[in-house]
N, C-alpha and C positions, 0 to 999 in steps of 0.2 A: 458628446456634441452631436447635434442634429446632422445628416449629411447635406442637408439641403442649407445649409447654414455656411455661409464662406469665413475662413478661419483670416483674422489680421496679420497680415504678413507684412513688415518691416524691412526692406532692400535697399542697397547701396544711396539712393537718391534719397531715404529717409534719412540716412545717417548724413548725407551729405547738408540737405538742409539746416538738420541741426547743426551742424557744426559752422555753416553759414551765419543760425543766428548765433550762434555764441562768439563770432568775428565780431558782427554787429553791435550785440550789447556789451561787450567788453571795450571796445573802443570807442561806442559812444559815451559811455560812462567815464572812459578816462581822461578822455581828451576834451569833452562838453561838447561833441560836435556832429557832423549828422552822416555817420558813413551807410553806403546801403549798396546793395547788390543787382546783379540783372535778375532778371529772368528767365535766362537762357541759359544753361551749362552745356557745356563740349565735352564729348568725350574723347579720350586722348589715348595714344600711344602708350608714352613714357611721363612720367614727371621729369621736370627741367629744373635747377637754378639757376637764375638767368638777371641780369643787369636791372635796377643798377646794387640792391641788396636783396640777398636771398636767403630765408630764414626756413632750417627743415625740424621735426622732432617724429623722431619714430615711437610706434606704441605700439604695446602686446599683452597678450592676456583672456580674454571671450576672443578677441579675434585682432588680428593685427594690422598696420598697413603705417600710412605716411603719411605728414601734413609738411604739405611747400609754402612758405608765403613770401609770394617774390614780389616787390616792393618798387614803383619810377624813384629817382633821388625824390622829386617834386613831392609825392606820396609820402615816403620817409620822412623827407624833412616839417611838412605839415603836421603829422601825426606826432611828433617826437618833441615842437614844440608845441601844439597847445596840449600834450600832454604833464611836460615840465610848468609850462606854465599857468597850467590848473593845480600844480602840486606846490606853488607860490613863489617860482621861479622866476629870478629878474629875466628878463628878457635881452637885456646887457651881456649876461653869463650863457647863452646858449651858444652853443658850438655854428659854424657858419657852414660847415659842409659836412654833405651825409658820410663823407669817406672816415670823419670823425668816431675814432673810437667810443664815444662816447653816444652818438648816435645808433651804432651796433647793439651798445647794449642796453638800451632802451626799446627799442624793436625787439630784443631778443625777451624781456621783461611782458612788453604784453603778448607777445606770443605765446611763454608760458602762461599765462593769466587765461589767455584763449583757448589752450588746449588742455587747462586746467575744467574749465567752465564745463569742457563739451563731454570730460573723463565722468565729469559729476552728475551730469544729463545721461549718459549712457549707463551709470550705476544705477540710479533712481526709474529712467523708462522703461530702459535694456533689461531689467536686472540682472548684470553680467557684470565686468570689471575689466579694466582697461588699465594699463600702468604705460609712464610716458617717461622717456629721457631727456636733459637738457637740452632746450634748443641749441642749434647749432648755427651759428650767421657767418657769411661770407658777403663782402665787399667786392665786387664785380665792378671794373670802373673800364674796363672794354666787352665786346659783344662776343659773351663766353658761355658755352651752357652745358651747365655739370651733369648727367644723371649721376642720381642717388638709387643705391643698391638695400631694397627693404625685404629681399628674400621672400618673397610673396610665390603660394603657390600657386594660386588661378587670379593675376592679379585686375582689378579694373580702376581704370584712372578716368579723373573727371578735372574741369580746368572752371571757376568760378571768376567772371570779372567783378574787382568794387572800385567803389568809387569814392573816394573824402567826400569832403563836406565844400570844398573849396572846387571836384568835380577831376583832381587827379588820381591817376587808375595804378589799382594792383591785383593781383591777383591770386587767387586759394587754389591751391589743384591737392587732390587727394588721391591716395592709391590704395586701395585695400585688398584682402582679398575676399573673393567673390560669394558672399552670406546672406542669408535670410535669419528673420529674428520670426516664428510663428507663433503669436500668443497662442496659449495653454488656454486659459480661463481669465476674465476678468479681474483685474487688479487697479487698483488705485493708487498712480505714483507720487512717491516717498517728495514732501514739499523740499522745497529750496530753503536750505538752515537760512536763518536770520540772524546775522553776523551779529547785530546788535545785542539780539537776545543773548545768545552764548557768550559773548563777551561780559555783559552785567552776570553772567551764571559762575564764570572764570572768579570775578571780582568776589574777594574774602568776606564774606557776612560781618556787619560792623557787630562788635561786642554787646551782649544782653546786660540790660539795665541791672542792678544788685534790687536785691527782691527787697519789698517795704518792710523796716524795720517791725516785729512785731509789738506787745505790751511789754511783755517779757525781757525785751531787749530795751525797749526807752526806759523800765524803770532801771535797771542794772546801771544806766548811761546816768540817770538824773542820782542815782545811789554815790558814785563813783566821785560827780561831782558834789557831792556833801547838800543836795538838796535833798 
């Protein structure tokens, strides 16, 4: 590499946005609706879970750290129904409050979906690897704030506001610890599989036609029947 030449270096606020859009495109796509972020991130202390649901999942691997997504009821309960009710759910059978079992595990569903998306982004950009454990949700229905213990050894934490579509706020905060990704050389990342395709490739090849009968064989056939 030339030294006059600046090498792309990849830092906590890269990782962070990415992980921002894969909140983004994961929720807008499930819910049909328009969530979007600020432009600002804080850096923070500690990560919190904090009222009114608070959704964490730890990851480890190229490198480790923590995703928080702490949730208003207002936030929860919006995203939870136009999520059900894009999946062709009466709107009769929705649960009436977030403390609702059934609402946990739906938040907890696209959070893994989220921090699926961001595992597959960082195999593909990063080329590294990342493994994730079940999210974990917690129901906070007073003003209680957990820290979560991610064993992090130089950790840095960042706090992300969103916003629904409807314009109610939750929040991303991330913790990791403190990395650089330095490309090597030029590389072109590995696309985004196309669920469709793979799935038609999954599906059984339909059976090959029985090959045209030859001469050989119509006359045996026309023999047989006594013509």
């Amino acid at each position: 590499m030339n030294t006059a030449e600046k090498a792309t270096v990849y830092g906590t606020e890269d990782l962070l946005i990415s992980l921002c859009s894969s909140v983004t495109r994961v929720l807008n796509v499930a819910t049909h609706s328009q969530v979007h972020y600020s432009g600002m991130v804080q850096r923070i202390g500690r990560t919190c879970l904090k009222p009114d649901i608070g959704c964490f999942v730890l990851f480890d691997g190229g490198f480790s750290g923590l995703v928080i997504l702490n949730f208003s009821a207002q936030a929860a309960m919006e995203l939870y129904a136009n999520y059900l009710l894009n999946m062709g759910m009466s709107k009769d059978d929705l649960a009436s409050s977030y403390t609702s079992d059934e609402v946990s595990n739906v938040m907890g569903e696209l959070m893994n979906q989220v921090v699926g998306d961001f595992t597959g982004k960082v195999r593909r950009e990063m080329q590294t690897h990342i493994t994730q454990n079940q999210p974990k949700m917690l129901v906070l229905s007073k003003q209680v704030m957990l820290s979560v213990d991610a064993n992090l050894d130089k950790p840095e934490a960042r706090r992300v506001t969103f916003y629904t579509g409807n314009n109610h706020l939750f929040y991303l905060e991330l913790a990791i610890d403190r990395t650089e990704f330095i490309k090597l050389y030029d590389f072109e990342a590995q696309e985004v599989p196309d669920a469709d395709a793979l799935m038609a490739q999954a599906q059984p090849l339909p059976p090959a036609p029985p090959p045209p009968a030859g001469r050989d064989d119509t006359d045996a056939l026309l023999k047989s029947l006594g013509m």
